[in-house]
TORKOLVEX-104064 format. One record per residue: x negated, y, z negated of N, C-alpha, C in turn. Coordinates in pm, whole numbers, padded with zeros to 5 digits, always signed. Layout:
# TORKOLVEX-104064
XYZXYZXYZ...
END
This chain:
# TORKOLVEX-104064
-03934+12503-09466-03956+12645-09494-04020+12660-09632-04104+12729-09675-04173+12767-09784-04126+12871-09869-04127+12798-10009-04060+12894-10102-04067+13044-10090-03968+13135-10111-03971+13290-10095-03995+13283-09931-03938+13242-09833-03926+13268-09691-03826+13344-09645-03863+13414-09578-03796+13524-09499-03713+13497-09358-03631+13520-09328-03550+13528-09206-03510+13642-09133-03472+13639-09021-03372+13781-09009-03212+13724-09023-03182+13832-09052-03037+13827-09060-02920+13914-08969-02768+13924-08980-02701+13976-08879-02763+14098-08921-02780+14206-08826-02811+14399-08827-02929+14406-08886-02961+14477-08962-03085+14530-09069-03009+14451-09195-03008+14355-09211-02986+14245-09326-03116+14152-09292-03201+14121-09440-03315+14018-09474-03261+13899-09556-03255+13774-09534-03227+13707-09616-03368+13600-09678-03364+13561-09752-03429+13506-09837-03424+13344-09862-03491+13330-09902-03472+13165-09975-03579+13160-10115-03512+13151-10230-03632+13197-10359-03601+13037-10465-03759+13055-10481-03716+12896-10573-03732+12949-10758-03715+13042-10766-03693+13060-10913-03591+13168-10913-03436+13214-10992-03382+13312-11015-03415+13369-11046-03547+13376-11147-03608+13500-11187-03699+13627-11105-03669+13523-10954-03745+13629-10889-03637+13741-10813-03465+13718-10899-03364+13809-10853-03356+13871-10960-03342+14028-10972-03330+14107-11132-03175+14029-11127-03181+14052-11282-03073+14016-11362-02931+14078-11317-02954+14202-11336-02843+14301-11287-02760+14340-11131-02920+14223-11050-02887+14240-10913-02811+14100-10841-02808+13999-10921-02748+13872-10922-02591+13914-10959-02604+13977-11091-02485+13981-11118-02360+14080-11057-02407+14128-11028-02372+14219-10929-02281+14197-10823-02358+14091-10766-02266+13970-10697-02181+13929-10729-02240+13867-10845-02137+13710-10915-01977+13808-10974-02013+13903-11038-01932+13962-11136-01903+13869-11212-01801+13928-11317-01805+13907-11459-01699+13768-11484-01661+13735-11368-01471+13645-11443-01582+13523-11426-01634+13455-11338-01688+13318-11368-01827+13310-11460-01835+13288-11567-01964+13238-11660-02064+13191-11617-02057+13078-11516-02129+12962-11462-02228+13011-11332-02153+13137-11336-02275+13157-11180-02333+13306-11213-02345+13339-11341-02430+13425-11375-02570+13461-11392-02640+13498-11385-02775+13493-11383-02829+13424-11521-02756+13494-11614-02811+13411-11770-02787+13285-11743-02680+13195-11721-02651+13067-11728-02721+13008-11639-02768+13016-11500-02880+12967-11386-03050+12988-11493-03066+13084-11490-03210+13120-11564-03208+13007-11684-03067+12989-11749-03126+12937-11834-03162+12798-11817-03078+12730-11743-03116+12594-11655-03278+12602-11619-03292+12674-11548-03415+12667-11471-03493+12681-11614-03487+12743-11688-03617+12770-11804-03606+12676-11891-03495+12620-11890-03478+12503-12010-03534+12373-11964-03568+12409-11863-03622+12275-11725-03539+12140-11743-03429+12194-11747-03269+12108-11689-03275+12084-11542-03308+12230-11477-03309+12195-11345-03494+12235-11316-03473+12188-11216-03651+12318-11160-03759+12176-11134-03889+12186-11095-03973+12098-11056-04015+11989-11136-03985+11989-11308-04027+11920-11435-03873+11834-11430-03745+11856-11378-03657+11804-11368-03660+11659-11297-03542+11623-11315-03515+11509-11200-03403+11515-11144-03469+11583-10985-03416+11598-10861-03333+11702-10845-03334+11794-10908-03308+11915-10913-03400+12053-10877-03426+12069-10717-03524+12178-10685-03443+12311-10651-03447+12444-10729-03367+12538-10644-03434+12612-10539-03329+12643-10443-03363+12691-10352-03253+12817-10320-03272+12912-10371-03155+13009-10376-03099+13101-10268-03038+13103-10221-02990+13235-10112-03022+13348-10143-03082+13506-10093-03056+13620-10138-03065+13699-09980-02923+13777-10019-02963+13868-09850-02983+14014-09903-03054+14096-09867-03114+14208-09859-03070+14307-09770-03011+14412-09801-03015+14553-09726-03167+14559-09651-03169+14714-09560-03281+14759-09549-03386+14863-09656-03281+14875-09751-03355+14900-09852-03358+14824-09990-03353+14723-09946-03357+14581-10043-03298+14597-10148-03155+14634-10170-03048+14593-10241-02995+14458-10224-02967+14370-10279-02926+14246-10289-02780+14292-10252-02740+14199-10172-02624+14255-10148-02534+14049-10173-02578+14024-10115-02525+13859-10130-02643+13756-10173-02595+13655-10218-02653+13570-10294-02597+13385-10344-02678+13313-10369-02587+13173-10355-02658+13123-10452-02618+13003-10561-02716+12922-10610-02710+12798-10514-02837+12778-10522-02887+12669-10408-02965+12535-10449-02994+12433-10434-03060+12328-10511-03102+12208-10378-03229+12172-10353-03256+12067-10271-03237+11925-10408-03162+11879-10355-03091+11759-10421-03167+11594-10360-03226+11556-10458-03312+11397-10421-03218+11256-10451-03092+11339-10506-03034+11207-10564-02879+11272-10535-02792+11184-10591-02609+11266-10581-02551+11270-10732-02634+11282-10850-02599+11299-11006-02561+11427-11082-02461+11415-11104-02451+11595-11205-02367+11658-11127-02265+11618-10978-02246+11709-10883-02056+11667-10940-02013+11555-10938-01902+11530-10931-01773+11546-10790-01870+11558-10733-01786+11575-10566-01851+11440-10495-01805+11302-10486-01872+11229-10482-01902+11175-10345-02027+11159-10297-02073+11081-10179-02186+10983-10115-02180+10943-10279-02260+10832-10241-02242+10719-10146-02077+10713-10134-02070+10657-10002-02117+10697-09883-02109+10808-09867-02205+10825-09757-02312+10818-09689-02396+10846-09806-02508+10833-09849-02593+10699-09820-02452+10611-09857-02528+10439-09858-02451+10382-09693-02329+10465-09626-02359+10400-09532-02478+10464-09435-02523+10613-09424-02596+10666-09335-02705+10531-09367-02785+10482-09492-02924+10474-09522-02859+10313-09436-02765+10239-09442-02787+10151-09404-02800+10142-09264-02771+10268-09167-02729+10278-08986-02927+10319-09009-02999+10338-09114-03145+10331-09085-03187+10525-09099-03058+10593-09160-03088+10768-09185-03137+10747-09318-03173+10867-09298-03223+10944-09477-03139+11052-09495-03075+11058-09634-03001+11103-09660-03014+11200-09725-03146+11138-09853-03197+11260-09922-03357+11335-09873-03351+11471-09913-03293+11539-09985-03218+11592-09923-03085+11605-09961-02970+11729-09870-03002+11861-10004-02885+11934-09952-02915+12041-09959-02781+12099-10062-02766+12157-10173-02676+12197-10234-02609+12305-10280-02462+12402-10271-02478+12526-10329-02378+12457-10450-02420+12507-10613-02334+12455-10650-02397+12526-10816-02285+12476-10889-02378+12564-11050-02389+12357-11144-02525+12333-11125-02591+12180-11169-02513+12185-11281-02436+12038-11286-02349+11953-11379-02245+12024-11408-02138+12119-11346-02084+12183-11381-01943+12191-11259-01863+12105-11285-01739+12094-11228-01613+12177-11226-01678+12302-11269-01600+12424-11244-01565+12456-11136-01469+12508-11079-01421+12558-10999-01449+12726-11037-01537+12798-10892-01549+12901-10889-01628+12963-10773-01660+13125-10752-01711+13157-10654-01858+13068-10652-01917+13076-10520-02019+13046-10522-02177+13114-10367-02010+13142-10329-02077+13246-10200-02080+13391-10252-02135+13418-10331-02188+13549-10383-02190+13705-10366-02066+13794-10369-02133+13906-10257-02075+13996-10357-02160+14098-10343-02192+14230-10380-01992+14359-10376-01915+14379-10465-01801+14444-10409-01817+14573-10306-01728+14562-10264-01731+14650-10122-01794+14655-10015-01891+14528-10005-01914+14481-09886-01831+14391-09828-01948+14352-09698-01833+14282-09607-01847+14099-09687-01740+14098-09689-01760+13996-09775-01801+13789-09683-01681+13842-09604-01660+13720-09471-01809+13726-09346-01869+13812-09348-01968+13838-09283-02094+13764-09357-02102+13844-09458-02237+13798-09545-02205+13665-09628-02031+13584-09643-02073+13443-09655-02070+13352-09520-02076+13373-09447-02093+13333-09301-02257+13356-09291-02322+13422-09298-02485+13473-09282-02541+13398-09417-02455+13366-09529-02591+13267-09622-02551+13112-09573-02431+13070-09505-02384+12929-09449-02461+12913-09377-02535+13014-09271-02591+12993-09179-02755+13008-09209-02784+13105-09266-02943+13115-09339-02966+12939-09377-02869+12877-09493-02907+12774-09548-02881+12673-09427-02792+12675-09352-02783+12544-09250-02930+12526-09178-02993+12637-09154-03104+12637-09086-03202+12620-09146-03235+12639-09295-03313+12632-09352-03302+12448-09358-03149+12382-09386-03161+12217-09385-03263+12208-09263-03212+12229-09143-03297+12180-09015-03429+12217-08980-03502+12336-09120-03614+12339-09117-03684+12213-09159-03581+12216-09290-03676+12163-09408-03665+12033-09351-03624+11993-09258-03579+11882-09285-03468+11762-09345-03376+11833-09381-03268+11835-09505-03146+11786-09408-03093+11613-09469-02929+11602-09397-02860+11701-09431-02812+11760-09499-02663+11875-09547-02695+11951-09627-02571+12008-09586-02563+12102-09694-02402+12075-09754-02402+12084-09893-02294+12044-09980-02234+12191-10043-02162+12218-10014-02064+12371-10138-01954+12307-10228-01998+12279-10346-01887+12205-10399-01843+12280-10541-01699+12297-10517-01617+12379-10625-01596+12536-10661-01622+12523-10450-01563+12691-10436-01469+12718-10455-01416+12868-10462-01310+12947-10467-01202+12858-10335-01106+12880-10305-01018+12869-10202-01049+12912-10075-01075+13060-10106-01079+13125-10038-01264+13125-09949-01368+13063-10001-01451+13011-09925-01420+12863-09857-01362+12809-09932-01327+12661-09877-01253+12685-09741-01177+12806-09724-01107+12790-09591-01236+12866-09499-01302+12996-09530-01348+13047-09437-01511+12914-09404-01533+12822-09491-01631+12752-09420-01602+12632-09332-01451+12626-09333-01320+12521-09234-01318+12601-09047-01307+12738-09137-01324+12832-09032-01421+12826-08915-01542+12823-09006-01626+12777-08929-01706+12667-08899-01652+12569-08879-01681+12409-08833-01738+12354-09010-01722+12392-09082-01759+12281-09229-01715+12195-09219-01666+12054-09249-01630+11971-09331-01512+12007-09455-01434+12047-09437-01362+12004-09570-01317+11914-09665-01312+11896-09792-01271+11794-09868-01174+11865-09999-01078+11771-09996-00991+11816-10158-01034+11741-10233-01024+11750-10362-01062+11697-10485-00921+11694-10552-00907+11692-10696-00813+11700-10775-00868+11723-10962-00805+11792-11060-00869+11820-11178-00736+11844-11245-00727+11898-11352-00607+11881-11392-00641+12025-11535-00555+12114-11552-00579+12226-11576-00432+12263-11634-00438+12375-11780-00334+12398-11875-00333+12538-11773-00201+12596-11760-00132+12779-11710-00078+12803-11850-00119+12892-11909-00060+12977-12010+00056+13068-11958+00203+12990-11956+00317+13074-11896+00380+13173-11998+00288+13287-12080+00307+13381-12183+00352+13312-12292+00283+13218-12331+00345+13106-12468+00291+13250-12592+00357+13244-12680+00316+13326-12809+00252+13237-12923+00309+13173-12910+00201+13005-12996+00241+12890-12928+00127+12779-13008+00144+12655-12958+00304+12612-13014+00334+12638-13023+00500+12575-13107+00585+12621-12965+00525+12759-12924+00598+12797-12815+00590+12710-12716+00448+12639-12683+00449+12541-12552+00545+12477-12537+00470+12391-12697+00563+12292-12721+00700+12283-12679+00751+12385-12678+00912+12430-12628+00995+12427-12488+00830+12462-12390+00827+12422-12290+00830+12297-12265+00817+12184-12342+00784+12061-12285+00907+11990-12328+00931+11875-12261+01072+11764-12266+01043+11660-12400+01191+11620-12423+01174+11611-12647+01060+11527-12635+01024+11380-12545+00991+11297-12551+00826+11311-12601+00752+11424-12482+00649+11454-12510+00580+11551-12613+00666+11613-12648+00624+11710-12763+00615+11634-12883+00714+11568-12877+00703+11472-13042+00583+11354-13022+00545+11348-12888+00391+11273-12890+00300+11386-12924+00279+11504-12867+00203+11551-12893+00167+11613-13055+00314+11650-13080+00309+11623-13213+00225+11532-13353+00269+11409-13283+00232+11273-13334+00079+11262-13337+00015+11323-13242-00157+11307-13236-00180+11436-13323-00113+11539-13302-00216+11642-13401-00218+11614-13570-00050+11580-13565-00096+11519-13721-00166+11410-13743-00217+11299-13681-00308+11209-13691-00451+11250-13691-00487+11323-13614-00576+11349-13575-00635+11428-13684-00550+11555-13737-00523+11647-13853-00568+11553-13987-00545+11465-13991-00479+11353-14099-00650+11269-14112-00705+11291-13998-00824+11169-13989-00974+11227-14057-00984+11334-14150-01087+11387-14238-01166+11428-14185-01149+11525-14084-01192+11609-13970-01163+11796-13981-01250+11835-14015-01177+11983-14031-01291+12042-13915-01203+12102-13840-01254+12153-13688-01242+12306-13715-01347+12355-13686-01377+12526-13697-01489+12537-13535-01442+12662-13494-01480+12752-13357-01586+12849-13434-01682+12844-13324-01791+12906-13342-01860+13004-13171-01896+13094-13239-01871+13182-13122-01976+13314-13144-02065+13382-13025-02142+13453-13068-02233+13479-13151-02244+13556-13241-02366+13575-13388-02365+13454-13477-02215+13409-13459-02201+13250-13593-02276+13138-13512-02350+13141-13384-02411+12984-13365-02530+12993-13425-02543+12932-13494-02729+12916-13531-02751+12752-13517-02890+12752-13499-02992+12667-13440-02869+12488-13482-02842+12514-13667-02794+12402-13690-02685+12361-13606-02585+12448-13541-02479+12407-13469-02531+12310-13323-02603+12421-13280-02740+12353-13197-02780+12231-13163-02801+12160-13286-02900+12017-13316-02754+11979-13353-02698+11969-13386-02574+11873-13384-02518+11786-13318-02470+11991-13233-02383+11947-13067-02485+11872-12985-02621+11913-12957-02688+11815-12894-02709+11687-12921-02701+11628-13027-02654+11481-13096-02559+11451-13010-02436+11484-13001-02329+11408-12953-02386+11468-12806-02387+11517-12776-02415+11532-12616-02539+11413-12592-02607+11392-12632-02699+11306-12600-02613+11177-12659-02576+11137-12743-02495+11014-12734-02374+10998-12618-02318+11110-12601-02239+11073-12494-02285+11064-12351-02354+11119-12339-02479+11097-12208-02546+10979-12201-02569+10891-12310-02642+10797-12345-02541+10658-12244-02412+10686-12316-02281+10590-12308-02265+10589-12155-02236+10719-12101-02194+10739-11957-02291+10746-11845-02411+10778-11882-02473+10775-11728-02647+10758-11782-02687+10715-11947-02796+10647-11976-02939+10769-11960-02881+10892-11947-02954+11013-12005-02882+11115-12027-02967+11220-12053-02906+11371-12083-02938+11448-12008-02849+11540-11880-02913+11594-11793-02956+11783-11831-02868+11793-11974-02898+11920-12009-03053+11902-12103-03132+11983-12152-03202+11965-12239-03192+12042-12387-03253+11990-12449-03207+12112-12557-03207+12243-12577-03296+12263-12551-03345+12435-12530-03272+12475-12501-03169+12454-12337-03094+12494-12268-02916+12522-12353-02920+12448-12451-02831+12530-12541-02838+12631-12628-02972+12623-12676-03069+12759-12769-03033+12852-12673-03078+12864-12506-03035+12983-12502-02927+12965-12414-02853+12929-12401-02699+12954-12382-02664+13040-12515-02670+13008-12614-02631+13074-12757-02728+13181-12724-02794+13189-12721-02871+13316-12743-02854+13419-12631-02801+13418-12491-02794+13513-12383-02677+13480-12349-02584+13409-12366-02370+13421-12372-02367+13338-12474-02380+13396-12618-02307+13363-12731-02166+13448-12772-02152+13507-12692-01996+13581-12697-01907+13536-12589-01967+13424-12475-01847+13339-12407-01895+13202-12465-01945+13182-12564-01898+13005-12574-01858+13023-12712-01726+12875-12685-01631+12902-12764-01706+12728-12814-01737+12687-12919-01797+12540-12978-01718+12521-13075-01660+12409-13062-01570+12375-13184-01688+12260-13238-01671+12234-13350-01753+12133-13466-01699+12115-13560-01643+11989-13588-01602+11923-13676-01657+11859-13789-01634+11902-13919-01697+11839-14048-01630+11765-14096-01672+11645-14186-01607+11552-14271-01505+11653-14341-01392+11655-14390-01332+11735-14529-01408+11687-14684-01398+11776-14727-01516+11755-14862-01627+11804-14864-01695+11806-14688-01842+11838-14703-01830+11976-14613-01709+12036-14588-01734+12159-14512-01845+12250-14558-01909+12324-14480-02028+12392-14515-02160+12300-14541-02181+12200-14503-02306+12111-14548-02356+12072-14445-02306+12106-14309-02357+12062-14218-02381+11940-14166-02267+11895-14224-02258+11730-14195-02127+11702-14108-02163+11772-13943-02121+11736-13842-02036+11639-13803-01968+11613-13765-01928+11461-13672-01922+11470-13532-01832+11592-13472-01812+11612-13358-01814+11739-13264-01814+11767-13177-01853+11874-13124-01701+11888-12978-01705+12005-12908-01648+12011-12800-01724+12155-12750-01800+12159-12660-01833+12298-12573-01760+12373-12485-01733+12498-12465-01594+12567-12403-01690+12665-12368-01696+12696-12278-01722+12855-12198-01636+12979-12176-01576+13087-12217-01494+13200-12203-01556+13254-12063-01442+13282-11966-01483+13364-11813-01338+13490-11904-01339+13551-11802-01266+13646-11812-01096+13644-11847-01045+13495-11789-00923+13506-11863-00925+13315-11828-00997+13249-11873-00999+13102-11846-01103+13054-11896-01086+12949-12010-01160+12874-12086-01194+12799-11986-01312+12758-12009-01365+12574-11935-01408+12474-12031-01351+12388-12054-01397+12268-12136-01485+12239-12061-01646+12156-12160-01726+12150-12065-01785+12012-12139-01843+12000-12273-01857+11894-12317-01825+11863-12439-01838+11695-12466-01790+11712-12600-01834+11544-12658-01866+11539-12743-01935+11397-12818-01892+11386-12992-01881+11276-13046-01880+11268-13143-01981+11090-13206-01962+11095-13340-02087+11034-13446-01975+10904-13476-01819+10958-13513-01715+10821-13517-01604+10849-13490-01517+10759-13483-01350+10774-13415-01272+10769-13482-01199+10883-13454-01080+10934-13539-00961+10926-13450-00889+10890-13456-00784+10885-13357-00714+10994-13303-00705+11020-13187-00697+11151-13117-00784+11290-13161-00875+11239-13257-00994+11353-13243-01029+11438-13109-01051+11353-13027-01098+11378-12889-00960+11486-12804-00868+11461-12826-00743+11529-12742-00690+11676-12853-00747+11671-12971-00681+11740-13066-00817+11861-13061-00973+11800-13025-01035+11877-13048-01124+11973-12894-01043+11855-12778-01119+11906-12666-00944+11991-12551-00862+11945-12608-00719+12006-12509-00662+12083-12627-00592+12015-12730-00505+12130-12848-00562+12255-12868-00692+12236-12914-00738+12394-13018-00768+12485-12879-00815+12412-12784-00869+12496-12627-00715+12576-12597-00593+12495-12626-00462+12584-12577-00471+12712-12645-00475+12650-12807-00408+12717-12909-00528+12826-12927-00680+12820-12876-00754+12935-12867-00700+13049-12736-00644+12953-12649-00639+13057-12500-00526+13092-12531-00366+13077-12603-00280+13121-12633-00326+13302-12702-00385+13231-12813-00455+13327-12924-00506+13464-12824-00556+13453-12761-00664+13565-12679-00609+13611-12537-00493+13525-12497-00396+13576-12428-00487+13476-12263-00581+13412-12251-00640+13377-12171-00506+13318-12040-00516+13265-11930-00458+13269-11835-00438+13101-11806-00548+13023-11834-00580+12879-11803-00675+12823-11893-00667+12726-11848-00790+12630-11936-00794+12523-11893-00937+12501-11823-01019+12402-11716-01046+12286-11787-01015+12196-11797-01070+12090-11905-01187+12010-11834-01236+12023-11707-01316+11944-11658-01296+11840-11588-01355+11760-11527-01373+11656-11461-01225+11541-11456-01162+11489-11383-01129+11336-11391-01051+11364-11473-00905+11242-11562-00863+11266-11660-00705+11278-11653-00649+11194-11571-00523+11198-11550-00410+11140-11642-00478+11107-11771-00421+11094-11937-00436+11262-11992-00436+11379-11864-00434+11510-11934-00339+11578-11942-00224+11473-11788-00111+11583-11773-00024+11546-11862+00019+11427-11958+00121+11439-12063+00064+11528-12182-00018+11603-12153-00107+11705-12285-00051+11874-12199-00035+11870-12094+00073+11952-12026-00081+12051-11942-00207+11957-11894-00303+11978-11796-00220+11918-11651-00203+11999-11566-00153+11922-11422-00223+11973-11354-00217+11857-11267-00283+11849-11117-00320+11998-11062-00443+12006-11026-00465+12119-10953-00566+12062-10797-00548+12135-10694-00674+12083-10623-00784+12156-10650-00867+12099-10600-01045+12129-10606-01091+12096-10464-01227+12164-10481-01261+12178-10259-01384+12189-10260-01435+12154-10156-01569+12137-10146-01542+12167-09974-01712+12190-09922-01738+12201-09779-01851+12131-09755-01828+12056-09634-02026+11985-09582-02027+12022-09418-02171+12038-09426-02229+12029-09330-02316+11934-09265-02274+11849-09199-02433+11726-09179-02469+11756-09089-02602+11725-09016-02673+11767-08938-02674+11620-08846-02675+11525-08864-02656+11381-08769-02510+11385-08726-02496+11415-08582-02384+11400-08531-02278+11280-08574-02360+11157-08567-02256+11038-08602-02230+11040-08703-02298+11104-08876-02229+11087-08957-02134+11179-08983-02176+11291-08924-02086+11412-08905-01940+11387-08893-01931+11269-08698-01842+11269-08691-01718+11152-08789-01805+11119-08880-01724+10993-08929-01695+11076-09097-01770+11116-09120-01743+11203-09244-01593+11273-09213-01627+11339-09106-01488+11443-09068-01367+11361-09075-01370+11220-08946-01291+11173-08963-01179+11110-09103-01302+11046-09197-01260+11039-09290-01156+11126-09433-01205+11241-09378-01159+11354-09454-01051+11351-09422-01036+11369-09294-00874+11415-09249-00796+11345-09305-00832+11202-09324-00740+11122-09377-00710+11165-09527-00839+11196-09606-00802+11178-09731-00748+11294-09785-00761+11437-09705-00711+11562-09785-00569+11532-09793-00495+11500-09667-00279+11513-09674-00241+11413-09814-00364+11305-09832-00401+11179-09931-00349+11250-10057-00490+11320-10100-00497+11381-10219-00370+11448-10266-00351+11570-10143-00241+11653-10206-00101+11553-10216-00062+11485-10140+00052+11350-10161+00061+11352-10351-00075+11285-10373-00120+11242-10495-00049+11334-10629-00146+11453-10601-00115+11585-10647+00051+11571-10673+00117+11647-10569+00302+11641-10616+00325+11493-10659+00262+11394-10637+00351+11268-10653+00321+11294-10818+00167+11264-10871+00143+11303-11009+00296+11447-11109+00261+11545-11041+00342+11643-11068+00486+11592-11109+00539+11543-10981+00692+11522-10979+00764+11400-11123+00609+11317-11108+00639+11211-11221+00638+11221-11348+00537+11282-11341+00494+11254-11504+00483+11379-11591+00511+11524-11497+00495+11617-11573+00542+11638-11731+00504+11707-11813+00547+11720-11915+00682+11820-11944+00671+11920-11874+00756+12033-11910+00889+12004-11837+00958+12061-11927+01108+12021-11931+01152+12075-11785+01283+12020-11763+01354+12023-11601+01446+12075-11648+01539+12144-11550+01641+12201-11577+01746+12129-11607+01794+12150-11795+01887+12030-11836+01837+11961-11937+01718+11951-11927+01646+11850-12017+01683+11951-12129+01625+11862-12256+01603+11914-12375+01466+11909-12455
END
């Protein structure tokens, strides 16, 4: 199907397929998305695409966006969409799949993706407009894009790190399901961090203890930066360590720079950047470390974070502590720390699940994908309480 293609849809509904966001107004995206998730806003997509993070100058990142239309072309639903050449940046992983289809003699790529690129958030992603029908019109973009795979040519389609509540209705209708697992702080009305702390059993608090004064101790003075205070220098810093840590883990950088210029510049009042200076040289701009945080409506997301040298528990003091002790501060609800990381729940991050949906279009891998799943979701959640029951941090009834 050819970029900006038209379909019909259920009633007097038009749906779309658009390869730039900019060809959705700003106000009519958001509209959709609303305000609690950051990541699937029109500023944060646009800015990908313009920062040419994602888009045709990229690597392997083509969007291909959902938009469904009234009869008087109100946007009413909407998806971010991406024809995917490779499986990098997604964190829902299937390259196994991938490598057994290519070896039975399939092609795998390009499948087909709804998802917000490099970004392991958990959030909406089936898009709809309030007070419409909501189960209708994400059923009509599942189906717009399934067909658009079997135009284009395309094995799947991937939804990874929906809401719940899409993860069941695309179960509903013959998806693929998969659980994941992430590990995530609940703010249970703590009034300060001393208060957590209170929550938690003696053993672990006096560890946690033990790292902030080290960490405190290691000639690191960490200050939050937020809105009108980012300028360009914070900028060129944080992108230093982001490109060294990109360097270490996967041998590029999939954000580009720009793409933080305007992150700061079009949601500099949801990112929360901590940056760490030597002590002595505060104000000189002599950096060491960075951590990136996104503000949604009542839930931080840790998102990245790099540093220049090692300080001992730098990393836990500057990417989990100050993220509590900011979401305490502002009354926030949670705090997403990201990806992987099961050295998070003695920091008092536990187990949460995470979900994804597929669609394949080759019956046999279809049916072996499925099979596989079944096994591994009762898997995961096992995992989940077994993690929970063991190792949690917070005190039991009795403890001290």
């Amino acid at each position: 199907m050819p970029d900006d293609a038209t379909q019909p849809a259920p009633g007097s509904l038009t749906a779309r397929i658009v390869a730039r966001i900019d060809d959705i107004a700003a106000a009519e995206w958001d509209a959709c998305a609303g305000p609690d998730n950051p990541f699937v806003s029109h500023a944060f997509l646009s800015a990908l695409e313009e920062s040419g993070s994602v888009g045709p100058q990229s690597t392997g990142w083509l969007p291909q966006h959902v938009a469904i239309n009234d009869s008087d072309g109100r946007l009413l639903a909407c998806a971010p969409a991406y024809i995917k050449l490779h499986s990098y940046g997604e964190y829902v992983f299937d390259h196994g799949w991938a490598d057994a289809f290519e070896r039975a003699g399939g092609r795998y790529y390009p499948k087909l993706q709804i998802c917000v690129p490099f970004t392991p958030a958990p959030g909406p992603r089936l898009l709809v407009r309030p007070g419409e029908d909501v189960a209708g019109l994400r059923q009509a973009m599942i189906a717009t894009l399934t067909e658009f795979c079997e135009q284009a040519g395309l094995s799947s389609l991937h939804i990874t790190f929906p809401s719940e509540a899409e993860y069941e209705l695309a179960g509903d209708i013959g998806l693929i399901q998969r659980i994941g697992q992430q590990f995530h702080w609940h703010n249970d009305g703590y009034a300060s961090f001393e208060d957590f702390l209170a929550a938690l059993n003696s053993r672990k608090r006096k560890q946690i203890r033990k790292e902030r004064r080290e960490a405190q101790a290691g000639g690191v003075t960490l200050r939050a930066y937020s809105g009108a205070e980012l300028k360009p220098e914070h900028w060129d810093a944080f992108y230093r360590f982001y490109e060294n840590t990109s360097d270490r883990k996967w041998g590029s950088a999939y954000l580009t720079r720009d793409f933080f210029q305007l992150l700061g510049e079009r949601m500099g009042d949801r990112v929360v950047l901590f940056l760490g200076e030597e002590e002595g040289h505060e104000g000189t701009g002599a950096y060491v470390c960075g951590a990136l945080n996104l503000a949604g409506t009542d839930t931080l997301y840790g998102r990245n974070w790099g540093c220049e040298e090692h300080v001992k528990f730098l990393h836990f003091e500057a990417c989990y502590y100050r993220a509590i002790d900011w979401a305490i501060e502002y009354g926030f609800k949670r705090v997403e720390a990201g990806a992987q990381g099961p050295h998070k729940i003695q920091r008092g991050y536990l187990p949460t699940p995470t979900y994804s949906a597929h669609w394949i279009a080759h019956p046999g891998l279809r049916d072996a994908v499925d099979k596989a799943m079944r096994r591994e979701r009762p898997a995961v959640l096992a995992e989940i309480d077994a993690l929970t029951a063991e190792y949690s941090p917070y005190r039991q009834e009795g403890e001290g």
